[in-house]
VMD Tcl script that builds the backbone (N, CA, C; Angstrom):
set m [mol new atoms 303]
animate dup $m
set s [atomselect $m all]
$s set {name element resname resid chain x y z} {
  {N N UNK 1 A 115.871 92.034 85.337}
  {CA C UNK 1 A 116.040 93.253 86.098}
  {C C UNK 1 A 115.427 94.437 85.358}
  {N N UNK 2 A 115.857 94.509 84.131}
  {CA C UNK 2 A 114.861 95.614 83.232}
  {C C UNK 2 A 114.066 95.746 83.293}
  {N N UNK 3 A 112.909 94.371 83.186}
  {CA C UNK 3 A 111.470 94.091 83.246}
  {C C UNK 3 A 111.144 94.583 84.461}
  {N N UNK 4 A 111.743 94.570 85.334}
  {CA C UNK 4 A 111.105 94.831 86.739}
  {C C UNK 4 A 110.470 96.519 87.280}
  {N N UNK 5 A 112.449 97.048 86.374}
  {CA C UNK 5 A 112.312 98.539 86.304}
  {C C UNK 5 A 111.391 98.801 85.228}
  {N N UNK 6 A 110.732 98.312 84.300}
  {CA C UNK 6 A 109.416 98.891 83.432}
  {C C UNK 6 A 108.497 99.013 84.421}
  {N N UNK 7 A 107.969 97.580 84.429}
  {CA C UNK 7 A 106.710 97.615 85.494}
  {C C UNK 7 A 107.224 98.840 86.970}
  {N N UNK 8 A 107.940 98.945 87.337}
  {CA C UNK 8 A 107.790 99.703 88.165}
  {C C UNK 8 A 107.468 100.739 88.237}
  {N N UNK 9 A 108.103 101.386 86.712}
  {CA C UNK 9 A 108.274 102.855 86.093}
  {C C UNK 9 A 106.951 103.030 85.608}
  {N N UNK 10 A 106.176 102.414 84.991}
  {CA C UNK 10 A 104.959 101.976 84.309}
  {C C UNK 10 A 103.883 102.424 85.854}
  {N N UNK 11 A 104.024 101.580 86.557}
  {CA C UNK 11 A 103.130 101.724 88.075}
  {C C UNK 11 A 103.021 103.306 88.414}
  {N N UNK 12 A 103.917 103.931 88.312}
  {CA C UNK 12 A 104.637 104.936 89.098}
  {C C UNK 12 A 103.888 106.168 87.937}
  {N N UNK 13 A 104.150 106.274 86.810}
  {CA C UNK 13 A 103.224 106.634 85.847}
  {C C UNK 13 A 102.167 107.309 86.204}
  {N N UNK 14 A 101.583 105.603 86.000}
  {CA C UNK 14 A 99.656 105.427 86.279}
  {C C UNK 14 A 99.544 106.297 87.467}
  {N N UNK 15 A 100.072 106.046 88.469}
  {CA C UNK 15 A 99.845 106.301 89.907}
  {C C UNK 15 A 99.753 107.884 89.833}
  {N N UNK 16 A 101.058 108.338 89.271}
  {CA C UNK 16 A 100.887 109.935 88.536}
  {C C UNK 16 A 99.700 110.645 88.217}
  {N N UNK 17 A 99.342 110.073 86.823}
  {CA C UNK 17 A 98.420 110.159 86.474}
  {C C UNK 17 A 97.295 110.284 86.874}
  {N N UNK 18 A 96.593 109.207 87.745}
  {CA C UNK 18 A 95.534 109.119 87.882}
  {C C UNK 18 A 95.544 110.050 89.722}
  {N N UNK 19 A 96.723 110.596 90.240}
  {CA C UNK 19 A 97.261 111.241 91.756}
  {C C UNK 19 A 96.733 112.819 91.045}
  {N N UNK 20 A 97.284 113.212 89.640}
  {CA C UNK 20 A 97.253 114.631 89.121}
  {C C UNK 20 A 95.882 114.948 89.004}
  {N N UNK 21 A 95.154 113.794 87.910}
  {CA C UNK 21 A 93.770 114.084 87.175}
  {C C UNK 21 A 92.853 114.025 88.665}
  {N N UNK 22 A 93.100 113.656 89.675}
  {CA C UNK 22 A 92.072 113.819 90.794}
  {C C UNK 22 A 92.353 115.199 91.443}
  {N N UNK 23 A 93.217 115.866 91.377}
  {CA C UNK 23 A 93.790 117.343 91.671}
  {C C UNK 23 A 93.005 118.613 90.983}
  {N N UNK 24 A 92.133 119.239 91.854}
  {CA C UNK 24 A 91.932 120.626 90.295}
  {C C UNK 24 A 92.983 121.826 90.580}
  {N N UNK 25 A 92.454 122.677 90.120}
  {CA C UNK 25 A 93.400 123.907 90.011}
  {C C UNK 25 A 93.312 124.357 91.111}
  {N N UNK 26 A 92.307 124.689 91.846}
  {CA C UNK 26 A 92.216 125.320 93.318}
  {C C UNK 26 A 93.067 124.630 94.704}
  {N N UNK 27 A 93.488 123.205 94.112}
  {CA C UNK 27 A 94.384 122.067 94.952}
  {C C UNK 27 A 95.729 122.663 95.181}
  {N N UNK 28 A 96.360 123.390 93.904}
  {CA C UNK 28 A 97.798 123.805 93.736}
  {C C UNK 28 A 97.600 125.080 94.125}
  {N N UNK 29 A 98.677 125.663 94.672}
  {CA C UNK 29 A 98.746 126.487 95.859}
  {C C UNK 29 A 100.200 127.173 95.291}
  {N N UNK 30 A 100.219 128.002 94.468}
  {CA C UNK 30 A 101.799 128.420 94.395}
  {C C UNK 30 A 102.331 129.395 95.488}
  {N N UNK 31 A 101.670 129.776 96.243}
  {CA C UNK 31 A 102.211 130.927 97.297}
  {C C UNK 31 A 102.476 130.261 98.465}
  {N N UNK 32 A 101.876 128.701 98.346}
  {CA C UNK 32 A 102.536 128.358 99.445}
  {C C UNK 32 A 104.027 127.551 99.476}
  {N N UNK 33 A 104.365 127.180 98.364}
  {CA C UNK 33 A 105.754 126.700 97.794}
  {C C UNK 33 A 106.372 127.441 98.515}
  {N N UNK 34 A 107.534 126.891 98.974}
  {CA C UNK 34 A 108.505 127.372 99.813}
  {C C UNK 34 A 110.001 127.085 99.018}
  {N N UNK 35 A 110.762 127.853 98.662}
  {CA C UNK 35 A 112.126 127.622 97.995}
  {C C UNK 35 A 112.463 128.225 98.873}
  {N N UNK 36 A 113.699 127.084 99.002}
  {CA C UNK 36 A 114.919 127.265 100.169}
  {C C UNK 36 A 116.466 127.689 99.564}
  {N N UNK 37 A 116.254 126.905 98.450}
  {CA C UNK 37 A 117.742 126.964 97.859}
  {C C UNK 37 A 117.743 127.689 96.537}
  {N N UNK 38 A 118.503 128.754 96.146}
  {CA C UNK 38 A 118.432 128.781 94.389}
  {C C UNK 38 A 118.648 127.964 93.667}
  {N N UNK 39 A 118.403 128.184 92.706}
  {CA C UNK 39 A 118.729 127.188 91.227}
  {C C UNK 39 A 119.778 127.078 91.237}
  {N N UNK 40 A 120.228 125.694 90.850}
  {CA C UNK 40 A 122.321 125.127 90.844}
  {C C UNK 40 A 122.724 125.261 91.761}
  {N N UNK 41 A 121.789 125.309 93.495}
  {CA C UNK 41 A 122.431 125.831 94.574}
  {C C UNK 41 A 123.588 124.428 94.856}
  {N N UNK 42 A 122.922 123.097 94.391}
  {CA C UNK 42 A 123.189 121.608 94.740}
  {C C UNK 42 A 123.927 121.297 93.240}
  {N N UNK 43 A 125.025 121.393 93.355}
  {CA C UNK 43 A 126.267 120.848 92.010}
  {C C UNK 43 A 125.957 119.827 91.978}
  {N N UNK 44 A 125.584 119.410 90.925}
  {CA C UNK 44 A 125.767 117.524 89.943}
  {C C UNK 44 A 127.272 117.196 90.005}
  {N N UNK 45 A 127.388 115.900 90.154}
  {CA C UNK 45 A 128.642 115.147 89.848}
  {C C UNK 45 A 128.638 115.455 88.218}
  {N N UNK 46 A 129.689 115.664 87.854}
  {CA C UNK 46 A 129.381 115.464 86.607}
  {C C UNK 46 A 130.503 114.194 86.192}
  {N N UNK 47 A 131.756 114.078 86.377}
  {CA C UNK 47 A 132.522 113.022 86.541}
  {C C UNK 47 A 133.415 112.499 87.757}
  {N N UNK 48 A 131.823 111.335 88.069}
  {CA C UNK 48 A 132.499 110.313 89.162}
  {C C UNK 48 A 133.620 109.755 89.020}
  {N N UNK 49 A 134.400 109.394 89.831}
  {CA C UNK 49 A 135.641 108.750 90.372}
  {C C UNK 49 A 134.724 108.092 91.066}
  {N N UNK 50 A 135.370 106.300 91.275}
  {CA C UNK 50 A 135.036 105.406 91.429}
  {C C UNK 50 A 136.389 104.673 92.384}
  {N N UNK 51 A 135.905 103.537 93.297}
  {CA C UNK 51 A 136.996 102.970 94.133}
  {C C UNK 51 A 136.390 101.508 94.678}
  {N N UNK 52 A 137.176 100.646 94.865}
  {CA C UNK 52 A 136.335 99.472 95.016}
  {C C UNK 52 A 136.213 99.234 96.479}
  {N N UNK 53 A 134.922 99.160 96.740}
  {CA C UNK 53 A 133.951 99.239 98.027}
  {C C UNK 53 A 134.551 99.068 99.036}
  {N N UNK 54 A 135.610 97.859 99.133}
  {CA C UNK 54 A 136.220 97.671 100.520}
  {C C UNK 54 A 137.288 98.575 100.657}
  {N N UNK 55 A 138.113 99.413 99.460}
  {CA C UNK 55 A 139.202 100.686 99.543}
  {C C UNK 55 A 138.785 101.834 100.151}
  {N N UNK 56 A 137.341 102.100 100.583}
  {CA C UNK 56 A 136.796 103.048 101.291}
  {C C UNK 56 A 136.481 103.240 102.619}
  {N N UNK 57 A 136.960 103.773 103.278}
  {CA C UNK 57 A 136.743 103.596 104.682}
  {C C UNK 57 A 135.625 104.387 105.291}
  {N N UNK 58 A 135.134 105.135 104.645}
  {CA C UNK 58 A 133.649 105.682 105.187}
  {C C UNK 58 A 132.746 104.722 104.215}
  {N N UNK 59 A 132.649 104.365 103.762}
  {CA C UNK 59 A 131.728 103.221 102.918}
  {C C UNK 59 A 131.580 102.259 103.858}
  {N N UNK 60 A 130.925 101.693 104.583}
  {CA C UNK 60 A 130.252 100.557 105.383}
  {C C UNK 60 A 129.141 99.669 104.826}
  {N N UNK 61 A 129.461 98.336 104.875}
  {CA C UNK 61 A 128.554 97.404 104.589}
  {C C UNK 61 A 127.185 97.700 104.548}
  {N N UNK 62 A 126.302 98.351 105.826}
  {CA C UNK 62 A 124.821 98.916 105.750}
  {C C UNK 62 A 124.491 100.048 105.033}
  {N N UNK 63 A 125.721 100.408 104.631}
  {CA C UNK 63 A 125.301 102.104 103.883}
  {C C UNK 63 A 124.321 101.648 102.678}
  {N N UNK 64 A 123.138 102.417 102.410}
  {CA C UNK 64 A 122.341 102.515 100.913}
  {C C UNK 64 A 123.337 102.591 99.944}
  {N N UNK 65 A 123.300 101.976 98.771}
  {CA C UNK 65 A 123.426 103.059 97.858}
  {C C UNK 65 A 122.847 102.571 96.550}
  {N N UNK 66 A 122.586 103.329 95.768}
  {CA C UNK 66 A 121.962 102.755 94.175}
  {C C UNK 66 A 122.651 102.511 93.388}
  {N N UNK 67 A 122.184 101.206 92.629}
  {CA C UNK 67 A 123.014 100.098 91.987}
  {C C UNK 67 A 122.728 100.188 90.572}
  {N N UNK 68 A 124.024 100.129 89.692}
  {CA C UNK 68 A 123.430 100.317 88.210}
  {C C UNK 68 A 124.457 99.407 87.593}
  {N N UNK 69 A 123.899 98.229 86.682}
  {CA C UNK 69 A 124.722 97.599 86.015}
  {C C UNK 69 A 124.488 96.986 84.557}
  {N N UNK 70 A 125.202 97.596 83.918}
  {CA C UNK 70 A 124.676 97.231 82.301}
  {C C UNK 70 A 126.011 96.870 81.481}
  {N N UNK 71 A 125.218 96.185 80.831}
  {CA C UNK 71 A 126.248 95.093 80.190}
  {C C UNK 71 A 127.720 94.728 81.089}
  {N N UNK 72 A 127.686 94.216 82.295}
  {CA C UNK 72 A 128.664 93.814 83.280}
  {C C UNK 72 A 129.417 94.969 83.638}
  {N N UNK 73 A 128.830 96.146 82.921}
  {CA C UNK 73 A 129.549 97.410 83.947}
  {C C UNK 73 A 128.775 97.794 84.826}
  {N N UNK 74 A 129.645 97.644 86.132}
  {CA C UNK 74 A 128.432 98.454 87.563}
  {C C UNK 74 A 129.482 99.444 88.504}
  {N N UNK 75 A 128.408 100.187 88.942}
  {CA C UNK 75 A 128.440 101.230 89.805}
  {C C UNK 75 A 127.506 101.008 90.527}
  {N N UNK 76 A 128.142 101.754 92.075}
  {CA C UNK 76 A 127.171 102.094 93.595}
  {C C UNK 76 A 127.093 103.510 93.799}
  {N N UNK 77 A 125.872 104.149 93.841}
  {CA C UNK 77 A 126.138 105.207 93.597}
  {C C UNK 77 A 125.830 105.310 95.608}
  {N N UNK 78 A 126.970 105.896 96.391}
  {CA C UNK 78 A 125.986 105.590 98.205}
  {C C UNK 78 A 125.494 107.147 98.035}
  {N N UNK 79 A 124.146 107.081 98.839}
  {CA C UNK 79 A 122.925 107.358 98.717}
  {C C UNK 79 A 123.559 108.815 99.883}
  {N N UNK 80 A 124.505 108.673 100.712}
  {CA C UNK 80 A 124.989 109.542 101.653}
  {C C UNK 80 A 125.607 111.169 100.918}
  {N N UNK 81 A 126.397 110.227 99.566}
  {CA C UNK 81 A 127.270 111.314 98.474}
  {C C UNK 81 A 125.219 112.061 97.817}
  {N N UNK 82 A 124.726 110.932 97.325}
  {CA C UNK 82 A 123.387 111.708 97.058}
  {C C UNK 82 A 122.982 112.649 97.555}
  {N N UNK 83 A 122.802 112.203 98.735}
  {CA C UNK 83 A 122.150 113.459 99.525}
  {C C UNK 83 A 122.294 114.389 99.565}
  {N N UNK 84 A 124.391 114.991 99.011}
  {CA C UNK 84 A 124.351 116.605 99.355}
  {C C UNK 84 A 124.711 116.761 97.541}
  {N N UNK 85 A 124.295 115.938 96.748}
  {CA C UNK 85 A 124.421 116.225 95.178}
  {C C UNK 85 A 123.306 116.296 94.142}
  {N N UNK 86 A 122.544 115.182 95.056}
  {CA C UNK 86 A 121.171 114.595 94.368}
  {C C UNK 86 A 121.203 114.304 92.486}
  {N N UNK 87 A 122.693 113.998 92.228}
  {CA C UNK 87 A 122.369 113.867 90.523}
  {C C UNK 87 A 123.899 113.784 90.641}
  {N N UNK 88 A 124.338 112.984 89.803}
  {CA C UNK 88 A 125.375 112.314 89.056}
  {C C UNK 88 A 125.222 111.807 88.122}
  {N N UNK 89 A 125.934 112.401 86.971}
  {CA C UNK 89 A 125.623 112.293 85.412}
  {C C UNK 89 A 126.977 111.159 85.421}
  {N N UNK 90 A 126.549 110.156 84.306}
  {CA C UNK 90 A 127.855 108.882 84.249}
  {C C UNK 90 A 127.608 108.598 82.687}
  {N N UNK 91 A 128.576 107.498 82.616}
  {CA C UNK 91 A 128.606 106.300 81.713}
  {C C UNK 91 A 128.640 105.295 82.074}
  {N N UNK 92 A 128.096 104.802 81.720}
  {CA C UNK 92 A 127.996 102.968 82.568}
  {C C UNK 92 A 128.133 102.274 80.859}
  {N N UNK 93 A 128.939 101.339 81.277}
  {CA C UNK 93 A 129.357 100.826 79.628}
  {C C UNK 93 A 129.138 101.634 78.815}
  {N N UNK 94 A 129.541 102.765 78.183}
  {CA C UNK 94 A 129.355 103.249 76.962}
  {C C UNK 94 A 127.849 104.080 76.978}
  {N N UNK 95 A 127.054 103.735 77.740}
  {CA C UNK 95 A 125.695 104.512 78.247}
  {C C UNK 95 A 125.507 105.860 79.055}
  {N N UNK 96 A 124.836 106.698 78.437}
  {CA C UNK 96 A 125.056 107.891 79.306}
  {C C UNK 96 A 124.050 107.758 80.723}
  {N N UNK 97 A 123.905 107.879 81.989}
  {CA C UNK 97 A 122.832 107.715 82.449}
  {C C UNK 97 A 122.936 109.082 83.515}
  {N N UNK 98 A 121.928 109.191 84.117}
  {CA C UNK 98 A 121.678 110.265 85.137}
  {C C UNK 98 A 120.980 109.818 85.896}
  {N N UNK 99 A 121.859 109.750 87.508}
  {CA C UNK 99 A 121.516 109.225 88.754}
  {C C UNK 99 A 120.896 110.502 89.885}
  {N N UNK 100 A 119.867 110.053 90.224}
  {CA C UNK 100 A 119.091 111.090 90.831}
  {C C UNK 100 A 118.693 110.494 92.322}
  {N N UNK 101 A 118.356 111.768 93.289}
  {CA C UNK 101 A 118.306 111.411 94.608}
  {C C UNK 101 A 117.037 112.333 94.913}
}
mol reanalyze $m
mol bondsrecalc $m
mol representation Tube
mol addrep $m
């Protein structure tokens, strides 16, 4: 599963990379950026509370959500709570991680 997330992260990179270096300066456009929200308008989780999947009654079988499991500790992070947080800072076994949307 690690290996998979390298190569992916690795792809995603390159793809960067080689998406930016074809870009010149006249490409980026700062006046046309549009900010909607201020800065910190969207609060981070900072400590999740957790419940097991079937104890939830808005949690449904088809719901998304992103999966993190290290060393036999896992979390679902559903992708619905993302949407109005976009970032939840955790521990997953003893690991600090930061979940992003």
């Amino acid at each position: 599963m690690y290996r998979i997330k390298e190569i992916f992260f690795s792809f995603i990179s390159i793809w960067l990379l080689l998406s930016v270096s074809t870009l010149g300066a006249a490409d980026l456009r700062p006046e046309e950026i549009v900010t909607v929200l201020p800065k910190d308008a969207i609060p981070a989780i900072l400590s999740p509370s957790f419940e097991e999947g079937k104890k939830v009654p808005w949690l449904r079988a088809k719901d998304f959500v992103i999966g993190v499991e290290i060393a036999g500790d896992s979390r679902a992070y559903p992708v619905s709570t993302l949407s109005r947080h976009e970032i939840v800072n955790d521990k997953v076994s003893g690991t600090p991680i930061a979940v992003t949307w």
